[in-house]
N, C-alpha and C positions, 0 to 999 in steps of 0.2 A: 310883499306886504308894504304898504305904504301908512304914513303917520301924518296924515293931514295936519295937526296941529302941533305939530312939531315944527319949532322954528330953529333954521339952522344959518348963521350967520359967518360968512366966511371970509380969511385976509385974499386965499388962493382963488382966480378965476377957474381954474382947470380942473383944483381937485376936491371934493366934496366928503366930507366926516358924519355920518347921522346919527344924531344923540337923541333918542325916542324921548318922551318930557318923560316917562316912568324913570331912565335910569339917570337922566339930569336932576328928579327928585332923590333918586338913591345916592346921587355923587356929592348934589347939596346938603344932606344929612351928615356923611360921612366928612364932610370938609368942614363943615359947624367946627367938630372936634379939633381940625387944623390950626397951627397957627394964622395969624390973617393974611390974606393975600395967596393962601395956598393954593392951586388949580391942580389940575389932571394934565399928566403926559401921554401921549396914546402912541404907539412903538409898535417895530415890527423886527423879532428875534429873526437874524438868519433872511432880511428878504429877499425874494430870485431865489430860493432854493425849494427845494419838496419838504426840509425840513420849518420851513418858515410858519411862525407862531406871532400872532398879534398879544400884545398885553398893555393895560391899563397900570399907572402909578400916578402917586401923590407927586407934583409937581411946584415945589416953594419958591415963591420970588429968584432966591439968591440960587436954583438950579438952571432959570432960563438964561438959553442960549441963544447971541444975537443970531445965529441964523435958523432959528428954530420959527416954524409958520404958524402965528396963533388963529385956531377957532374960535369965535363968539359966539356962545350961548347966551340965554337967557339970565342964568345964574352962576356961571363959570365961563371959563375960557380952558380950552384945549389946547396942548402946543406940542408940535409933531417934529424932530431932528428932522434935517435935510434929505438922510440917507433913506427911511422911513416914506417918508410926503408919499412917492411915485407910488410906493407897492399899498398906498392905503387909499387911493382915489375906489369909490363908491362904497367905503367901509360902514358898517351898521353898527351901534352898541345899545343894545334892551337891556331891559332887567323885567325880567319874566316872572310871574307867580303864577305857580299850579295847583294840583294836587301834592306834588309831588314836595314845594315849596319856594321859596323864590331864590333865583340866580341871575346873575347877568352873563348876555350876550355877546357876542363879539364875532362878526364877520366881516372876512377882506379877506374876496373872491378875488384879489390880486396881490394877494401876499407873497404867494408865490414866483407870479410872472406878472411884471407891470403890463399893463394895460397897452395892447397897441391902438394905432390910430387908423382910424375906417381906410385910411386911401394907402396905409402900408401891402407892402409885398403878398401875394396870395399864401404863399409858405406862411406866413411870421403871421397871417389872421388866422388861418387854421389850427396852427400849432398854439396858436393859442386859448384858442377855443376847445383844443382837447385835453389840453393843460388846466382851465378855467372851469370846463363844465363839464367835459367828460370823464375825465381822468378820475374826479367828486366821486361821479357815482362808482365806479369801478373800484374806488377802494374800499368800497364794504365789502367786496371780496375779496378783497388782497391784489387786486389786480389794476394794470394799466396799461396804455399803450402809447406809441411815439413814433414820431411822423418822420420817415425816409426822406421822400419827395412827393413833388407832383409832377405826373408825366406830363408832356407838351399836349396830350389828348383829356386834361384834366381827370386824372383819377391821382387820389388820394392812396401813397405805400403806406400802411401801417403796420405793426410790429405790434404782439401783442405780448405783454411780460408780468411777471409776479404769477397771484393765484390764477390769471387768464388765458395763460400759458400749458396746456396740454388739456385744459376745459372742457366738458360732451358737451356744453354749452355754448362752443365758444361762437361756432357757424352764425348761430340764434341771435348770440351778442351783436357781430359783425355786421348782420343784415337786419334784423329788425331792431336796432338799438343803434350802433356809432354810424350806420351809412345813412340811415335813413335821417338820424338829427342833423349828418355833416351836410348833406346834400337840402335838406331843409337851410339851413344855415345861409348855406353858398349857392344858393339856385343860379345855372346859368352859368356857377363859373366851377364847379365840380361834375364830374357827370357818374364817378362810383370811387366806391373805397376798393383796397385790396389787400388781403392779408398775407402776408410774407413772414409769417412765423412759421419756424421749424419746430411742430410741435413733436419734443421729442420723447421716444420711449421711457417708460419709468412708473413708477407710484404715480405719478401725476398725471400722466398720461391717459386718454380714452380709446390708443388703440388697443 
């Protein structure tokens, strides 16, 4: 989803914070009540791990730190620690109203694993790619998977772990789901996935 009218002003060339104007109006509300000068920090708990979490806080004058990279918005400024910056390039933050009621947003699809660069190693683009966008989906079952290698005839070892892991499903998963997006992804330079999991007997198990 993109926010045409959303303007986002930045110190970093490389790495980019998107502040929809709905949640720049909720942050400007909220800072009214700050002392002056107060802005928004935007951080990432734990980044580079599976446990990593993005969070928002109040950010006063006398917390900013010189090496800390200010956003410029419209009616705030954003300022992001050093350690942070990498794992929040193409980060989104909304504030949403529904039915349900309103909340804010926050995505950074590289909270996890910083973002590699198109002309890095074929391993380190993949693994990241299933780290990034596959790995997402698979955990609303509890499941994920993690990249072996890639043979010299381009195929993709994968390893399939958590609730994906002894699956009736999993065959399904493997071929109409992770080969067919990998090989989408890497045309030309994948040619199949392959799964190398020992799906082993048990409760969890399909055979």
């Amino acid at each position: 989803m993109t926010y045409e009218n959303s303007q986002v002003f930045i110190v970093s060339e490389t790495n980019t914070i998107t502040i929809t104007e709905a949640a720049q109006a909720h942050f400007g509300k909220l800072l009214e009540q700050q002392p002056e000068g107060t802005n928004i920090r935007v951080f990432v708990v734990n980044p580079g791990t599976p446990n990593a979490e993005c969070g928002v806080s109040y950010c006063p004058t006398e917390a900013v730190e010189a090496s800390d990279t200010e956003f410029k918005y419209d009616a705030l400024s954003a300022f992001v620690d050093e350690v942070s910056l990498p794992f929040l390039e193409e980060a989104e933050i909304d504030y949403v109203t529904d039915k349900m009621g309103s909340q804010l947003t926050l995505k950074a699809p590289n909270a996890k694993m910083r973002k590699v660069n198109d002309d890095a190693p074929l391993m380190e683009r993949v693994d990241y790619a299933i780290q990034s966008q596959i790995n997402p989906q698979l955990a609303s079952h509890g499941g994920f998977i993690s990249l072996h290698e890639i043979t010299e005839d381009g195929i993709a070892v994968i390893q399939f772990g958590g609730g994906c892991n002894g699956c009736s499903m999993v065959d399904m998963t493997l071929k109409e789901g992770v080969e067919k997006e990998l090989l989408q992804m890497f045309e030309g330079e994948l040619t199949a996935v392959r799964d190398v999991t020992e799906h082993a007997h048990g409760d969890h198990s399909y055979y």
